[in-house]
MARTI-994248 format. One record per residue: residue in one letter; x, y negated, z negated of N, C-alpha, C in turn. Coordinates in steps of 0.02 Angstrom, whole numbers, padded with zeros to 5 digits, always signed. Layout:
REM MARTI-994248
AXYZXYZXYZ...
***
This chain:
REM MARTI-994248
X+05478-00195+00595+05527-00185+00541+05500-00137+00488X+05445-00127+00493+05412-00086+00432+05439-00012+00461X+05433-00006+00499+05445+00062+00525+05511+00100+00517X+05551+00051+00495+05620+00060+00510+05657+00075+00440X+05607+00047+00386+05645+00069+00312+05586+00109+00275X+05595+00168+00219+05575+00203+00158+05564+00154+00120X+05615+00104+00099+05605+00086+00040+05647-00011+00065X+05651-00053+00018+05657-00130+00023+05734-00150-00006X+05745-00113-00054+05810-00124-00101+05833-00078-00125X+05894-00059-00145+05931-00001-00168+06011-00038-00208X+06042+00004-00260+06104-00004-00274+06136+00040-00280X+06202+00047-00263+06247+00107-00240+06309+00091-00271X+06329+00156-00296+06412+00144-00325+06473+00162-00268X+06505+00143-00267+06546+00148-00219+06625+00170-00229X+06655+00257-00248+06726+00256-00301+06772+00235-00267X+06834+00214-00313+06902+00193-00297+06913+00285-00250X+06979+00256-00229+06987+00329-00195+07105+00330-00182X+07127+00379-00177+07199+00383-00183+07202+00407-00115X+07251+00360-00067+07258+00395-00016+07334+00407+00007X+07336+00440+00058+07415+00462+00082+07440+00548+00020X+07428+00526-00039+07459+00589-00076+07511+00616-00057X+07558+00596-00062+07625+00616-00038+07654+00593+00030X+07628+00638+00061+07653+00670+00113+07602+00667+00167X+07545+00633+00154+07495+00638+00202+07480+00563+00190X+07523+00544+00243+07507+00456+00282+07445+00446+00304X+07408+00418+00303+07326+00394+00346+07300+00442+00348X+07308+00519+00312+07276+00566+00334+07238+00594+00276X+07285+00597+00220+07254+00634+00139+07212+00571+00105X+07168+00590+00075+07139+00530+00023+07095+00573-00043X+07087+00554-00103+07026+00561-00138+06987+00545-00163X+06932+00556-00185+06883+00499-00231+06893+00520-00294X+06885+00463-00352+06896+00438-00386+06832+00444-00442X+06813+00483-00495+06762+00456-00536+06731+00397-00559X+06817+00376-00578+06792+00298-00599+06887+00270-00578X+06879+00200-00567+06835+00134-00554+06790+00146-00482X+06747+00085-00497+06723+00096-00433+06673+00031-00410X+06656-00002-00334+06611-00037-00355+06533-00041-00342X+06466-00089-00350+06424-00071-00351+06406-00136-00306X+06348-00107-00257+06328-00161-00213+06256-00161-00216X+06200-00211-00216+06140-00204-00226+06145-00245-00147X+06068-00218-00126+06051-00218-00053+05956-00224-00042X+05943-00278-00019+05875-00305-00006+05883-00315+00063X+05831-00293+00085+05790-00319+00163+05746-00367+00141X+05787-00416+00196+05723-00470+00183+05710-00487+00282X+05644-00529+00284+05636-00548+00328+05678-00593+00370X+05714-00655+00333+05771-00696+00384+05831-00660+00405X+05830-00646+00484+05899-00618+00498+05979-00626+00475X+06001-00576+00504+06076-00591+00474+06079-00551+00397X+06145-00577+00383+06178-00563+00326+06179-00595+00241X+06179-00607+00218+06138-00670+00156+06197-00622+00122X+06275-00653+00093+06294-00629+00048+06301-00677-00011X+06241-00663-00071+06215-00698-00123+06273-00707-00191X+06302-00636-00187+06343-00644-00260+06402-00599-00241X+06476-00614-00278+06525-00555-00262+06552-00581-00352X+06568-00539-00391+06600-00532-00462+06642-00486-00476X+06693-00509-00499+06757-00459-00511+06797-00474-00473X+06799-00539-00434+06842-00532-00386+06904-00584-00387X+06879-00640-00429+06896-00695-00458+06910-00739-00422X+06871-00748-00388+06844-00801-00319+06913-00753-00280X+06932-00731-00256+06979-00727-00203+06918-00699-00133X+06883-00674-00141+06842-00644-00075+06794-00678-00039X+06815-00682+00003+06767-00726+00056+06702-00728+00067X+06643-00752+00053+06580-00743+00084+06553-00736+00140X+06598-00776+00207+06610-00768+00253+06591-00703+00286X+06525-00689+00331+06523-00627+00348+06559-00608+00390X+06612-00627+00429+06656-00600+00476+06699-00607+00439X+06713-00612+00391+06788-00617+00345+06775-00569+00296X+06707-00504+00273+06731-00502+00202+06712-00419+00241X+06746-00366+00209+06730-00313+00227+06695-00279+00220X+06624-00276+00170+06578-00245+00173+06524-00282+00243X+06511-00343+00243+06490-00377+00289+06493-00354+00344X+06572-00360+00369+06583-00335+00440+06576-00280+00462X+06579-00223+00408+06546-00155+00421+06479-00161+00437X+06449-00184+00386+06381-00194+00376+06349-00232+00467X+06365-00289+00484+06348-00321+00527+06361-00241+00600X+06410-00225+00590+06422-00161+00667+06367-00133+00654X+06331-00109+00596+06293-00052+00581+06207-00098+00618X+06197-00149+00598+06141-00183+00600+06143-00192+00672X+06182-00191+00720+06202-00223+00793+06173-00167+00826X+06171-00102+00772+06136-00037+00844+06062-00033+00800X+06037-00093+00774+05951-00061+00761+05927-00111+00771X+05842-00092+00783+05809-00129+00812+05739-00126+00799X+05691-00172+00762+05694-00233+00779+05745-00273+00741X+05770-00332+00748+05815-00373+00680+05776-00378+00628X+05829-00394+00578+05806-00402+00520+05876-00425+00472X+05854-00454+00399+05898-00480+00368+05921-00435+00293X+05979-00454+00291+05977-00397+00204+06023-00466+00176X+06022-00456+00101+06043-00480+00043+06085-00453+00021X+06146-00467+00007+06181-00399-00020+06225-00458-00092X+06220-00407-00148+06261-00428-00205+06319-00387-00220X+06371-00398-00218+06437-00359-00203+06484-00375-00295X+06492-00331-00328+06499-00315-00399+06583-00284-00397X+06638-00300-00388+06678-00263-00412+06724-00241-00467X+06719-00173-00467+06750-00148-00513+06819-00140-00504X+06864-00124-00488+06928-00104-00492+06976-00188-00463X+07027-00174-00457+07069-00255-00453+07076-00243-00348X+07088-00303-00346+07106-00310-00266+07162-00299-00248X+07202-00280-00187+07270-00275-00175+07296-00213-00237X+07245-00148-00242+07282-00080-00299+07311-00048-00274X+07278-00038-00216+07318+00043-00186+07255+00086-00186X+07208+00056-00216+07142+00096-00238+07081+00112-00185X+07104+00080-00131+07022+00080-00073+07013+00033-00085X+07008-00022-00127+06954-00070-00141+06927-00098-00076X+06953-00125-00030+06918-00145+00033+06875-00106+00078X+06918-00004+00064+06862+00026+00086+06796+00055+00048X+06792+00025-00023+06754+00036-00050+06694+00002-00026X+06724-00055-00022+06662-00119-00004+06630-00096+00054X+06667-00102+00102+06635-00062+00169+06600-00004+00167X+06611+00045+00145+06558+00114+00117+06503+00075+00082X+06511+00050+00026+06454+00033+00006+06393-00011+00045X+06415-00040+00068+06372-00089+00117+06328-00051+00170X+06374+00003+00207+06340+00055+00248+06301+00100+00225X+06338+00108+00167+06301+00177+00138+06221+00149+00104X+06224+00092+00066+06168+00056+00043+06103+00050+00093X+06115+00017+00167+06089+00006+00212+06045+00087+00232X+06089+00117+00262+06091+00197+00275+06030+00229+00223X+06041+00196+00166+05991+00244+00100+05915+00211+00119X+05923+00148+00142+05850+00150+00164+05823+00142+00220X+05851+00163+00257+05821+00189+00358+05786+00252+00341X+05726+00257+00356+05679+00307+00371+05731+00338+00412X+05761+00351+00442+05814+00395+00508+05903+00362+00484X+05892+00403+00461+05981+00373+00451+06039+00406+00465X+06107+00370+00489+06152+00389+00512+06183+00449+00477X+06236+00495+00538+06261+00522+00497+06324+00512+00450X+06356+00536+00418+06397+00514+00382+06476+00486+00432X+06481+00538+00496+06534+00502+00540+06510+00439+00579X+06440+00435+00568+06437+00368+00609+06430+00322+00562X+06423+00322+00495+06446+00276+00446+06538+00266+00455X+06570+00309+00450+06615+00317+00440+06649+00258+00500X+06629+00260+00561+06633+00200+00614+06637+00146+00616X+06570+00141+00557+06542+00058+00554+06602+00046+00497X+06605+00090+00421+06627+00059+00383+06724+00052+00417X+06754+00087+00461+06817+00083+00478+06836+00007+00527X+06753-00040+00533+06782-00106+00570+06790-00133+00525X+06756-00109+00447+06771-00184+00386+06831-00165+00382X+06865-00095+00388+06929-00092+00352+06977-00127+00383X+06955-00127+00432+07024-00165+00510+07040-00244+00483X+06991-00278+00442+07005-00332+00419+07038-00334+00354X+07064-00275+00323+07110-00266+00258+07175-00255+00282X+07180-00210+00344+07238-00166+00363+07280-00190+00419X+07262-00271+00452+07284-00293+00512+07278-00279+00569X+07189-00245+00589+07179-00236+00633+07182-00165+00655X+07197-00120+00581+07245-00036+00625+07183-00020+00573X+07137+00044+00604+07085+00083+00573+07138+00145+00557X+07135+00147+00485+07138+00217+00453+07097+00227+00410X+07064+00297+00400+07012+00313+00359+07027+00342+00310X+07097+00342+00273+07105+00398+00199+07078+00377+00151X+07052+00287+00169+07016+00296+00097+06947+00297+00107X+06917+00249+00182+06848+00256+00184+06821+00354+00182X+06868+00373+00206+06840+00443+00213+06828+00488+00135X+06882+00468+00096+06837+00508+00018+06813+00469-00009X+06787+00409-00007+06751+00358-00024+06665+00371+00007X+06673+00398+00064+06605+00413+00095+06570+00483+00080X+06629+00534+00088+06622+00589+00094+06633+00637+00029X+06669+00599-00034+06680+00637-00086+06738+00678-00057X+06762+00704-00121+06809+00743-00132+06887+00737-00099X+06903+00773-00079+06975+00775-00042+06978+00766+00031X+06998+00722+00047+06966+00757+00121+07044+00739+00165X+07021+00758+00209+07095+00751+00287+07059+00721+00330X+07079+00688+00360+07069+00652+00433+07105+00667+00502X+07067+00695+00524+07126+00722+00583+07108+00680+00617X+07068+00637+00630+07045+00594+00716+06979+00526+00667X+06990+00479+00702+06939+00436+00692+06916+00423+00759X+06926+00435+00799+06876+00416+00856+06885+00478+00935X+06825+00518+00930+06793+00524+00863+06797+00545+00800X+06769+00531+00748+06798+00560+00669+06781+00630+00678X+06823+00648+00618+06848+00722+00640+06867+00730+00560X+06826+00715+00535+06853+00736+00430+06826+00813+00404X+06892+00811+00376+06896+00907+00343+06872+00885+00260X+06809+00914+00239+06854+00918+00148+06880+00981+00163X+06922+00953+00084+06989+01014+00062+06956+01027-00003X+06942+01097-00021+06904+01114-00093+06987+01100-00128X+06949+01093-00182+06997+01071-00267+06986+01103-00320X+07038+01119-00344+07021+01169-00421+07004+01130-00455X+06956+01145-00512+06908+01115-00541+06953+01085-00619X+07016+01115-00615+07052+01088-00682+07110+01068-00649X+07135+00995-00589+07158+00973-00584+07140+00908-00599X+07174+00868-00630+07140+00787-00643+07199+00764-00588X+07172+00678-00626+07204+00619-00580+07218+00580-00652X+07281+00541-00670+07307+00499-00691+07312+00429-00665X+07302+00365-00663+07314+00313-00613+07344+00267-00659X+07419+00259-00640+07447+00177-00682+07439+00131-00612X+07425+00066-00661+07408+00013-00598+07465-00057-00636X+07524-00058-00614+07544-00090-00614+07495-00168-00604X+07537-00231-00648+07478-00301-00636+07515-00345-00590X+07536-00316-00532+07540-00351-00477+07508-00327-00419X+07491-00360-00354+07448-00377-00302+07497-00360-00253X+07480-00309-00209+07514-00300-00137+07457-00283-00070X+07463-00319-00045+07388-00341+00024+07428-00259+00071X+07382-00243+00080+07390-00186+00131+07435-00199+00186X+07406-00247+00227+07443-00272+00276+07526-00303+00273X+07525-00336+00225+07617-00327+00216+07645-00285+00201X+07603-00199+00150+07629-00145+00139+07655-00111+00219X+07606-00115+00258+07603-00061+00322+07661-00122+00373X+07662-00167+00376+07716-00200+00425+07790-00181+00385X+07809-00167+00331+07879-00161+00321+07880-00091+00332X+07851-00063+00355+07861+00022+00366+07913+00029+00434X+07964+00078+00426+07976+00083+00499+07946+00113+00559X+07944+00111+00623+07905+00130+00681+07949+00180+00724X+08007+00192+00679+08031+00257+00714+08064+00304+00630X+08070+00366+00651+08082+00399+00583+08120+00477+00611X+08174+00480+00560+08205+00552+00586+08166+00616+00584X+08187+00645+00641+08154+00711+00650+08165+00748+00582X+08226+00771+00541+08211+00784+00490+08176+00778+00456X+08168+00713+00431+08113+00692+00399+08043+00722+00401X+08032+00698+00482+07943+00711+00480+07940+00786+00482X+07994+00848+00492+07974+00914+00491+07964+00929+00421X+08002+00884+00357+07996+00889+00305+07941+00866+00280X+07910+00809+00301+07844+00781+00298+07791+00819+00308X+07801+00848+00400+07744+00888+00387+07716+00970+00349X+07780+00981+00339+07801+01039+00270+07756+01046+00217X+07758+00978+00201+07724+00956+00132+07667+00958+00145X+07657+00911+00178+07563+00896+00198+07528+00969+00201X+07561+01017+00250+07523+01086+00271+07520+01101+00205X+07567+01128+00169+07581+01154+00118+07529+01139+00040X+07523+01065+00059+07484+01040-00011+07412+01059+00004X+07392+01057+00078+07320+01083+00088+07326+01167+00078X+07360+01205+00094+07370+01268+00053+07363+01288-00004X+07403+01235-00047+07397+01239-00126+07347+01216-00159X+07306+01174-00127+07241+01148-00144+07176+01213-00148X+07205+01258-00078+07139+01290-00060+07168+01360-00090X+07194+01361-00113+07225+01442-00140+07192+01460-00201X+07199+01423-00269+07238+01360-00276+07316+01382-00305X+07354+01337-00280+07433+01363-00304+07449+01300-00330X+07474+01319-00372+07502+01230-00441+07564+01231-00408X+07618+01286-00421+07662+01280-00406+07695+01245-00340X+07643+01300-00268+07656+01251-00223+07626+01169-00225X+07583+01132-00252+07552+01085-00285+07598+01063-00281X+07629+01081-00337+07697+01029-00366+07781+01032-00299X+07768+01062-00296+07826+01071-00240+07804+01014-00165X+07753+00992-00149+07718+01007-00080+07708+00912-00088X+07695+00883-00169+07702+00806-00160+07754+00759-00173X+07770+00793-00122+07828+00730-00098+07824+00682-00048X+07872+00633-00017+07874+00604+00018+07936+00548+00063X+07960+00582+00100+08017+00560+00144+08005+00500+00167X+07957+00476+00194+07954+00433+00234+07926+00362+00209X+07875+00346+00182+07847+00296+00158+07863+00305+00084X+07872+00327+00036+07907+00306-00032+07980+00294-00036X+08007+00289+00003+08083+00266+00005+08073+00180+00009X+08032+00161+00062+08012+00103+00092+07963+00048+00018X+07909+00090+00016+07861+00056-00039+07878+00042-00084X+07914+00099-00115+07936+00100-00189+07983+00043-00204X+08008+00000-00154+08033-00074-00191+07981-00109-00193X+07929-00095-00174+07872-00158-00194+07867-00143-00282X+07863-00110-00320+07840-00065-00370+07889-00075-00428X+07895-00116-00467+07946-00117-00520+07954-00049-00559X+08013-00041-00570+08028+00026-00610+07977+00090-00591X+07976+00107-00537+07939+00145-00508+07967+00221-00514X+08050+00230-00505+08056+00307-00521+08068+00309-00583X+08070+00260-00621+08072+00286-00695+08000+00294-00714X+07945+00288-00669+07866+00292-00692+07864+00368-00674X+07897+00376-00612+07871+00449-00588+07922+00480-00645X+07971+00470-00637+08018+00532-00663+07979+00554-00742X+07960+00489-00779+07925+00525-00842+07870+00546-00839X+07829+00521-00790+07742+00571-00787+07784+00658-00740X+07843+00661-00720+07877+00737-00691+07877+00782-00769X+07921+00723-00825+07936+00748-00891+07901+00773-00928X+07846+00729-00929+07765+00769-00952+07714+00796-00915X+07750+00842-00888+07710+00914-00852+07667+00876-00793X+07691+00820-00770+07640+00793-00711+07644+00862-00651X+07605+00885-00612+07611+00923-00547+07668+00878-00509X+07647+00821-00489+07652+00753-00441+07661+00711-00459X+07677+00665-00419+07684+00597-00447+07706+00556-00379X+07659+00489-00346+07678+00451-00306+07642+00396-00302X+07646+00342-00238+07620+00281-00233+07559+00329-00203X+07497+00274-00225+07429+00288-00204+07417+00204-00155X+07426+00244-00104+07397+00197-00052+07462+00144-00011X+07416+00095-00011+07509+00035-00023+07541+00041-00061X+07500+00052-00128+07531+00017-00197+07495-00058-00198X+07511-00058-00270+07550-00045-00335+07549+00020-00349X+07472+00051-00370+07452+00096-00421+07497+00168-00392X+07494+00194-00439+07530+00269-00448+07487+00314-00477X+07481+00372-00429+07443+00416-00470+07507+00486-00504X+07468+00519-00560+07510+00565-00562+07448+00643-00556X+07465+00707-00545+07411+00744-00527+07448+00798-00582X+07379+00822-00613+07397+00868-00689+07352+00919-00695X+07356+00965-00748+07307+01026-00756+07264+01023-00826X+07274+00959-00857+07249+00933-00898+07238+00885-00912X+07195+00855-00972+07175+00790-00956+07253+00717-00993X+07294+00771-01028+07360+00754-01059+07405+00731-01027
***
């Protein structure tokens, strides 16, 4: 076991992250400055998993290492090294559960990524990206999408064209676009967001869908505001979500009024981001 780590303990921040952005379902995501959460990580000698402390969570999260999602990431990652060995992990969160925010893929990044910081030989970031996409399967009902583990791991903007194998683009960002986030104070579990979705959708639609998506990675990399603002929309999943969301187009329509670029559901929901050229 000595051979196998640099160092004994480490703590890692782990950001909230916005995914879908319009028009890009399971595919667009970003990271987040702040909220975010923080996981402390010890090797110790007794095998297995030892999850000692979780805060912020208000008892809702399981200790349970097959039940909690940094764990179950964590445990795939430990299953390909060798010799065994045990870690400690203290799991700290910052942002609320059920946001729209990553929070479950936060946990999972962090756990991997913590581990990862102290292997003398460590993975690369798509084979993190693996381990942390089994914790997510236990937020999402079993369906791996990476829009949020992927700017959660990887920083910045990124696209997902493929998780197996992963296949993540960043998308550069103008350096004077912010992020706005209202977080409504109600709770929506991923998994009841993604089952009321429909499983078939008009061709109109998705040519309009994918319009946007191309288009917003254009305006990102140009950079074009205008197309920006034109490019976040969304046909298909904000028609659907947006009744989870009390007074939701009267949220967007006034962050439109005050010069927002954008304005949509981040993730499942609740939260809403709006995207601007200032910090106003």
């Amino acid at each position: 076991m000595r051979n196998l780590f640099k160092a004994k303990k480490v703590k890692v921040f782990s950001p909230a992250s916005v995914s879908n952005v319009g028009a890009g379902f399971d595919i667009f995501g970003f990271a987040l400055h702040q909220p975010g959460d923080e996981l402390v990580m010890r090797i110790v000698d007794k095998p297995g998993i030892h999850i000692l402390k979780i805060t912020g969570d208000e008892h809702h999260l399981p200790k349970d290492v097959g039940k909690n999602t940094a764990s179950v990431s964590l445990r795939a990652m430990m299953n390909t090294l060798e010799p065994k060995f045990g870690v400690e992990i203290e799991l700290h969160k910052k942002m609320p559960l059920g946001s729209g925010l990553g929070s479950s893929a936060a946990s999972a990044v962090a756990s991997v990524f913590a581990l990862n910081a102290l292997l003398k030989k460590p993975f690369s970031k798509n084979g993190l990206l693996l381990f942390a996409l089994e914790g997510e399967k236990i937020a999402s009902g079993n369906i791996a999408h990476a829009d949020n583990v992927a700017p959660c791991l990887f920083g910045g903007f990124t696209l997902v064209r493929g998780c197996n194998p992963p296949d993540v683009i960043s998308i550069p960002v103008p350096d004077d676009l912010y992020c706005t986030i209202i977080h409504p104070h109600i709770e929506i579990k991923t998994e009841f967001a993604r089952r009321i979705l429909r499983s078939q959708i008009k061709l109109s639609d998705a040519v309009k869908q994918w319009g946007n998506a191309a288009a917003l990675v254009a305006g990102l990399m140009k950079p074009d505001y205008d197309l920006i603002k034109r490019s976040i929309e969304d046909y298909i999943i904000e028609p659907i979500r947006s009744s989870l969301i009390p007074n939701y187009f009267l949220l967007k329509e006034t962050a439109l009024k005050n010069n927002a670029l954008g304005c949509s559901i981040s993730g499942s929901g609740p939260s809403v981001f709006a995207l601007s050229r200032s910090e106003k």
